[in-house]
BARO-713971 format. One record per residue (C-alpha): chain; x, y, z. Coordinates in steps of 0.5 Angstrom, whole numbers, plus 500, padded with zeros to 3 digits. Example, Ala and Ser with C-alpha at 12.3 -4.5 7.8 and 13.67 -1.06 7.14 Angstrom:
<rs>
<r><chain>A</chain><x>525</x><y>491</y><z>516</z></r>
<r><chain>A</chain><x>527</x><y>498</y><z>514</z></r>
</rs>
This chain:
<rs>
<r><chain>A</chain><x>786</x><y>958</y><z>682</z></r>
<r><chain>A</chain><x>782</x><y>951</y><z>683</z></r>
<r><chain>A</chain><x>776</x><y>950</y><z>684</z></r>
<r><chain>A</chain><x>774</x><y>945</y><z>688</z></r>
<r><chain>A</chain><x>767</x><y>941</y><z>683</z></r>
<r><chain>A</chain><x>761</x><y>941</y><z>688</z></r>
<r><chain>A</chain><x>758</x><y>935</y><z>688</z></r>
<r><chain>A</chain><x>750</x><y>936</y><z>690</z></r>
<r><chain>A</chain><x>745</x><y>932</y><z>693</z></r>
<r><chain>A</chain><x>738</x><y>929</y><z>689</z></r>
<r><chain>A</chain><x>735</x><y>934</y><z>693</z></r>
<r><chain>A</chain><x>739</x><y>939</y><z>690</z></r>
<r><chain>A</chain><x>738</x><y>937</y><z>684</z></r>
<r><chain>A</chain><x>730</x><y>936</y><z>683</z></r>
<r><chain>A</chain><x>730</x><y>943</y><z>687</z></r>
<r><chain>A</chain><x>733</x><y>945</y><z>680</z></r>
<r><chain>A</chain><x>728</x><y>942</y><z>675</z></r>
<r><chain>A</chain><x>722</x><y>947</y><z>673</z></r>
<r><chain>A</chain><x>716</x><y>945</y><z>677</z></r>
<r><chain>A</chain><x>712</x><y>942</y><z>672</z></r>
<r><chain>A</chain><x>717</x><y>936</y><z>672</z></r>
<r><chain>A</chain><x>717</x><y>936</y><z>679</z></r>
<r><chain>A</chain><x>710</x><y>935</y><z>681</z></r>
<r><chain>A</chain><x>710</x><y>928</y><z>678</z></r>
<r><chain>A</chain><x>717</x><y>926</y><z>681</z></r>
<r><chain>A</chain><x>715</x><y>922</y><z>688</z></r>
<r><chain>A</chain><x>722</x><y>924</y><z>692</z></r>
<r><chain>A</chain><x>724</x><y>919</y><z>695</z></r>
<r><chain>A</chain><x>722</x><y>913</y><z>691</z></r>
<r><chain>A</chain><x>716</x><y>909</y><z>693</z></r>
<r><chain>A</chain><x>717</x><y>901</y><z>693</z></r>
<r><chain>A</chain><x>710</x><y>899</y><z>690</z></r>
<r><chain>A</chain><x>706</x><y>894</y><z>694</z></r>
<r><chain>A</chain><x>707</x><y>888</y><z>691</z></r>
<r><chain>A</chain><x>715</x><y>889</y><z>690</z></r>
<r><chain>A</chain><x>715</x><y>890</y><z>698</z></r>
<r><chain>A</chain><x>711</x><y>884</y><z>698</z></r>
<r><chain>A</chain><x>717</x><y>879</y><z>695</z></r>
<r><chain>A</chain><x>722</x><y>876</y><z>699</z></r>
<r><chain>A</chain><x>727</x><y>871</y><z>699</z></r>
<r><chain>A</chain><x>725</x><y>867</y><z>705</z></r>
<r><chain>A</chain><x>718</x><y>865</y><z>704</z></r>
<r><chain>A</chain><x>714</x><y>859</y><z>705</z></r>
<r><chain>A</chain><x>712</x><y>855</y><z>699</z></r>
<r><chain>A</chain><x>704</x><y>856</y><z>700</z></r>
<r><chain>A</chain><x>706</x><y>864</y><z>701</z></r>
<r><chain>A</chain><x>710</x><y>865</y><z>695</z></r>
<r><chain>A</chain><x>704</x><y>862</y><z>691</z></r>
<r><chain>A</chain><x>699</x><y>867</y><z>694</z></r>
<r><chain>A</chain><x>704</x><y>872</y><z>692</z></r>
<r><chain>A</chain><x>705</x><y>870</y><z>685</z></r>
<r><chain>A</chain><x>697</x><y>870</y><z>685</z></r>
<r><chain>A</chain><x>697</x><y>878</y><z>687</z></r>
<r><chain>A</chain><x>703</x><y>879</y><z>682</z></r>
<r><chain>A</chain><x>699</x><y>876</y><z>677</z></r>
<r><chain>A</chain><x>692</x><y>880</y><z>678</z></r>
<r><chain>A</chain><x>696</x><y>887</y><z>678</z></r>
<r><chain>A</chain><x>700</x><y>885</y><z>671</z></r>
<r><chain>A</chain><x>696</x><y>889</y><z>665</z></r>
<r><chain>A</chain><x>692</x><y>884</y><z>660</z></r>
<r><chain>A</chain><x>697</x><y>883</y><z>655</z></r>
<r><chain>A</chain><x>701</x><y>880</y><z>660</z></r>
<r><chain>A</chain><x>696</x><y>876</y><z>663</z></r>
<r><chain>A</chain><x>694</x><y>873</y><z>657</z></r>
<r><chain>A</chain><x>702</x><y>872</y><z>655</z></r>
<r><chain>A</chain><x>702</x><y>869</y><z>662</z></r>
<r><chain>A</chain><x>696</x><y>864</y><z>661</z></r>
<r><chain>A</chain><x>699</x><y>861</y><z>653</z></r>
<r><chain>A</chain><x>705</x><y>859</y><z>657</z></r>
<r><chain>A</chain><x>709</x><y>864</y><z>654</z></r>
<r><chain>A</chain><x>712</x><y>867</y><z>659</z></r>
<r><chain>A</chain><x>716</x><y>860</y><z>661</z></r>
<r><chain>A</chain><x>719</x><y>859</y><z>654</z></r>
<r><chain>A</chain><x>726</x><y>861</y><z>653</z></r>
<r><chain>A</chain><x>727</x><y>867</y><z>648</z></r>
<r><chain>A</chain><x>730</x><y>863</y><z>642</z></r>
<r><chain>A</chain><x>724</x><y>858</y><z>643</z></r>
<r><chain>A</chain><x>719</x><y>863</y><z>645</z></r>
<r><chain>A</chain><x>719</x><y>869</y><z>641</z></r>
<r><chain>A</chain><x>724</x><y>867</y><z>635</z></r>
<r><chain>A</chain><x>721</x><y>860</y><z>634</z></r>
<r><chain>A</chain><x>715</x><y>863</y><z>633</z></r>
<r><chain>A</chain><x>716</x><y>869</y><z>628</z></r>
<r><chain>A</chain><x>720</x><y>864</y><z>624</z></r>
<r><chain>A</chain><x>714</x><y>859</y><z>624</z></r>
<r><chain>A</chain><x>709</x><y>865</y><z>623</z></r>
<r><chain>A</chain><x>712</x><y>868</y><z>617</z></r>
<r><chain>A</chain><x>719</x><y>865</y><z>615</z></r>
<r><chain>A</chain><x>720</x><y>870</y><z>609</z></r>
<r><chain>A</chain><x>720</x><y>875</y><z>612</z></r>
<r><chain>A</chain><x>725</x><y>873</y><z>618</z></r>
<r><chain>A</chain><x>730</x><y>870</y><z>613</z></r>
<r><chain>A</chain><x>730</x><y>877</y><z>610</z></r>
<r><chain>A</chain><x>732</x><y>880</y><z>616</z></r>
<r><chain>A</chain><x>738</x><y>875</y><z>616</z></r>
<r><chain>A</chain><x>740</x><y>878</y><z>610</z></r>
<r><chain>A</chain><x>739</x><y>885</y><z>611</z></r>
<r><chain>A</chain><x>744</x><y>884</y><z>617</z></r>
<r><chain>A</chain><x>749</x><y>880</y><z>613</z></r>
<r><chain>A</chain><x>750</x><y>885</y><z>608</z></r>
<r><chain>A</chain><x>750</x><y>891</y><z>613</z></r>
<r><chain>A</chain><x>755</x><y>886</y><z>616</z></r>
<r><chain>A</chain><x>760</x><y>886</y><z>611</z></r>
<r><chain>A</chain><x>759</x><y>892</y><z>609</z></r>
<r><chain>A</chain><x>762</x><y>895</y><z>614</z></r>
<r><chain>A</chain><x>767</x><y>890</y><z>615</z></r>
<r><chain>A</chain><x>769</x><y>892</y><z>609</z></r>
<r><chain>A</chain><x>770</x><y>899</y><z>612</z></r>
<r><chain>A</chain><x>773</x><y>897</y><z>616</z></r>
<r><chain>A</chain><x>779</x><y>892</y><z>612</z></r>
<r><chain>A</chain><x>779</x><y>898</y><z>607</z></r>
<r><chain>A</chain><x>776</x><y>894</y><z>602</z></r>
<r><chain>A</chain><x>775</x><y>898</y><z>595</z></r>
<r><chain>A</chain><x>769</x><y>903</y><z>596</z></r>
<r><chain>A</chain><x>765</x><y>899</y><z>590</z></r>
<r><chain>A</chain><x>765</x><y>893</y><z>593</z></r>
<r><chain>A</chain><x>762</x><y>896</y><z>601</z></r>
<r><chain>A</chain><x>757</x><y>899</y><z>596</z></r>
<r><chain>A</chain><x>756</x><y>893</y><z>592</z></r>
<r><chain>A</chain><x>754</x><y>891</y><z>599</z></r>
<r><chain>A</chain><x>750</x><y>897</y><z>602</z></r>
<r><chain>A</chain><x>745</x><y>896</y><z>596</z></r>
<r><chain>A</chain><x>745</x><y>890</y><z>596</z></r>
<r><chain>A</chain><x>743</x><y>890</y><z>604</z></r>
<r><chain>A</chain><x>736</x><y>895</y><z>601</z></r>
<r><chain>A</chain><x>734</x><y>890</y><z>596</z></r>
<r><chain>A</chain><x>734</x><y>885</y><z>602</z></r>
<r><chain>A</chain><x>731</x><y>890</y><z>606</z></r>
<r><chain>A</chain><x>726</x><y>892</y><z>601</z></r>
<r><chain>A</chain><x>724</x><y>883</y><z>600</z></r>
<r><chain>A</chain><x>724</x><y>883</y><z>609</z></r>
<r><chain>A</chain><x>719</x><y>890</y><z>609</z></r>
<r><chain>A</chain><x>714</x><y>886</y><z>603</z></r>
<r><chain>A</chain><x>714</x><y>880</y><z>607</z></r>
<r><chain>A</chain><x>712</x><y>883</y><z>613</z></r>
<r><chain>A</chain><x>707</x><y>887</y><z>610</z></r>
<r><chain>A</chain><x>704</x><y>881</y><z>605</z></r>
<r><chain>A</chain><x>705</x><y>876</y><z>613</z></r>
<r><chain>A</chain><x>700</x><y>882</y><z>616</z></r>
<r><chain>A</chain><x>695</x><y>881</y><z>610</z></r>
<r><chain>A</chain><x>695</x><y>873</y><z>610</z></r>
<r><chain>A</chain><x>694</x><y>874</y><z>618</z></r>
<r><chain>A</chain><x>688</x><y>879</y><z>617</z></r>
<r><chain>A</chain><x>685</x><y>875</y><z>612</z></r>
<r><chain>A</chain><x>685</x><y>869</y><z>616</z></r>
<r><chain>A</chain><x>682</x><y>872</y><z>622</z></r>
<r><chain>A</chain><x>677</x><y>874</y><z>617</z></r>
<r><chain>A</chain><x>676</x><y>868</y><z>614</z></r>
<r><chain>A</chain><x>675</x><y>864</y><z>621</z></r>
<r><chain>A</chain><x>670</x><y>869</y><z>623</z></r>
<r><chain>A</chain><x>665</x><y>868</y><z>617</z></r>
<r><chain>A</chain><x>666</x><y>860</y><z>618</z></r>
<r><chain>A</chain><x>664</x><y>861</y><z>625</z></r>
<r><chain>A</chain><x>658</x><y>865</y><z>623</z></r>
<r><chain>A</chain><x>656</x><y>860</y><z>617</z></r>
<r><chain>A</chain><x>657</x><y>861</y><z>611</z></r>
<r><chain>A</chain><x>652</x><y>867</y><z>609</z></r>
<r><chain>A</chain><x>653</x><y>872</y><z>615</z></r>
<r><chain>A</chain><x>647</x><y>875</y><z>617</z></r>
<r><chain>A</chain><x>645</x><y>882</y><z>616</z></r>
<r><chain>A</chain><x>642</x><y>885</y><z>624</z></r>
</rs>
């Protein structure tokens, strides 16, 4: 006895799920608006006022991100960089932590002796607990600057209102 396996379509299966997950499906999918706007064969003078569109649907996070330069930098010269150069303890910490889980578990795997693999993987949290203390301690001097630069800002003796 051999069963032929029945192959369903999509709107099979979404008749299948309970209907409060299928209220909130839109079946077919919609293209939203802006993406059916985009297309490889525009003029110049169209694709700025695409972008345009694009830039004025983005969330506020984005558009800020967008307006530092930020979108146009490349990952490691973007994001990392900049974490390096904001708190480098706490990424050299991080670094760590990956190094000593690294030989950890190439230890595991090379069968290296047990003491030498948690040798390591207590040595990963000792790294892991200076990373966790170094963000935290980063968080604190951020804050504290922000909070130094506003009251310079009021002047020195800030106004009770």
């Amino acid at each position: 006895m051999s069963e032929e396996s029945k192959t369903f379509t999509d709107e099979e299966l979404i008749s299948q799920l309970p209907q409060s997950i299928t209220k909130n499906l839109q079946w077919p999918p919609q293209i939203s608006e802006v993406a059916q706007t985009l297309g490889s064969d525009d003029q110049p003078e169209e694709r700025v006022g695409k972008k345009a569109k694009i830039m004025s649907e983005l969330p506020d996070y984005m558009k800020i991100e967008h307006q530092q330069g930020e979108m146009d930098k490349p990952f490691f010269r973007g994001a990392i960089w900049g974490k390096l150069q904001q708190n480098p303890l706490a990424v050299i910490g991080i670094g760590v932590t990956c190094v000593f889980f690294t030989k950890a578990v190439l230890g595991s795997v090379r069968n290296d002796a047990p003491m030498s693999i948690n040798k390591n993987l207590r040595n990963r949290v000792k790294a892991q607990g200076f990373a966790i203390t170094m963000i935290a301690l980063g968080f604190l001097y951020t804050q504290q600057k922000k909070k130094n630069a506003a009251v310079s800002q009021q002047g020195d003796y800030p106004s009770d209102q």
